[in-house]
C-alpha positions in Angstrom: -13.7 -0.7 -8.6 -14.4 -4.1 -8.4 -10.7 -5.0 -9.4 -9.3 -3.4 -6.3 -11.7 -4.9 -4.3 -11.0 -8.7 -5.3 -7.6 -7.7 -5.3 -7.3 -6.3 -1.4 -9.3 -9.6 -0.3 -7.2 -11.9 -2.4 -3.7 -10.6 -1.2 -1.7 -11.3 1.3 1.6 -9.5 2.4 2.4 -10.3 -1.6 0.7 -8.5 -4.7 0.8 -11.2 -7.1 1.8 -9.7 -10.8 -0.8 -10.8 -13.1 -3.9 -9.0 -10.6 -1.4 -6.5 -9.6 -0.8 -5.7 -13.8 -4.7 -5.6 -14.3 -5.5 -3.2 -11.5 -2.4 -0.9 -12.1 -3.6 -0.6 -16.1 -6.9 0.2 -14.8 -6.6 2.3 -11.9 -4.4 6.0 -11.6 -4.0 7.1 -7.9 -1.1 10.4 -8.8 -1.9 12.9 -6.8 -4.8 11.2 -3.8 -3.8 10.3 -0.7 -4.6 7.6 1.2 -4.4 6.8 4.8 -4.1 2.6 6.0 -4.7 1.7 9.1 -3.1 -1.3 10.5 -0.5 -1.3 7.5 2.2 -3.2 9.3 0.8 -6.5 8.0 -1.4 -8.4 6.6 -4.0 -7.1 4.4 -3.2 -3.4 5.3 -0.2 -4.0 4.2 -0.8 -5.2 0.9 -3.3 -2.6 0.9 -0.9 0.1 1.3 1.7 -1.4 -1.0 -1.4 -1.6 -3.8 -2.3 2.6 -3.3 1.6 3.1 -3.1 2.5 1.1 -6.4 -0.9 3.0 -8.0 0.7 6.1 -7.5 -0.9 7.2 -4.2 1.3 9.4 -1.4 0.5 6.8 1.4 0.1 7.4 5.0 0.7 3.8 7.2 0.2 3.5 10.8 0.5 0.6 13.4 1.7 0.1 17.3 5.1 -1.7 16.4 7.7 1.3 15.5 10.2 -2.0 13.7 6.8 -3.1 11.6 6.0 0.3 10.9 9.9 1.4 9.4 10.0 -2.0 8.0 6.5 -1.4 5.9 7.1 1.9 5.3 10.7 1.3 3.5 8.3 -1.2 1.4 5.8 0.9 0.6 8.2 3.4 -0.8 9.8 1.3 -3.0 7.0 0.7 -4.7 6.4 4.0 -5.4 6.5 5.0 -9.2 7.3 8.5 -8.4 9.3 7.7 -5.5 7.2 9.4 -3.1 8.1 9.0 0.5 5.4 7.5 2.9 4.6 9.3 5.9 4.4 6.4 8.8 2.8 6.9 12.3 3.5 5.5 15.3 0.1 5.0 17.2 -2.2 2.9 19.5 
């Protein structure tokens, strides 16, 4: 758990590889899902890029519908099971 925790305060907007490689070996996400606040940018972003990439169905949210297509497009992507993210519009 620690891991994930390093890595959500370490990132930015970018997962970097080599933490990104240790935390994806280490952690298996198929089949949660997980709900990120604030997930057009910054560290909610990363965030919800990190759950997506592990395999989580990810929910994102923010107040900027352009941010909030833009992240969620992203987020999907990195999806190893190409799972779709739901994405919610609110304030």
């Amino acid at each position: 758990m620690w891991k994930i925790l390093f890595i959500i305060c370490s990132l930015s907007s970018e997962i970097k590889a080599d933490v990104f490689n240790d935390v994806k070996n280490s952690r298996n996400f198929t089949g949660k899902v997980v709900l990120v606040t604030g997930s057009t940018s910054g560290m909610g972003e990363s965030v919800a890029k990190l759950f997506s990439s592990l395999g989580a169905k990810v929910v994102v949210t923010g107040r900027n519908k352009i941010q909030l297509e833009k992240a969620g497009n992203e987020v999907s992507e990195l999806s190893p099971h190409g799972l779709k993210v739901n994405s919610f519009q609110l304030n």
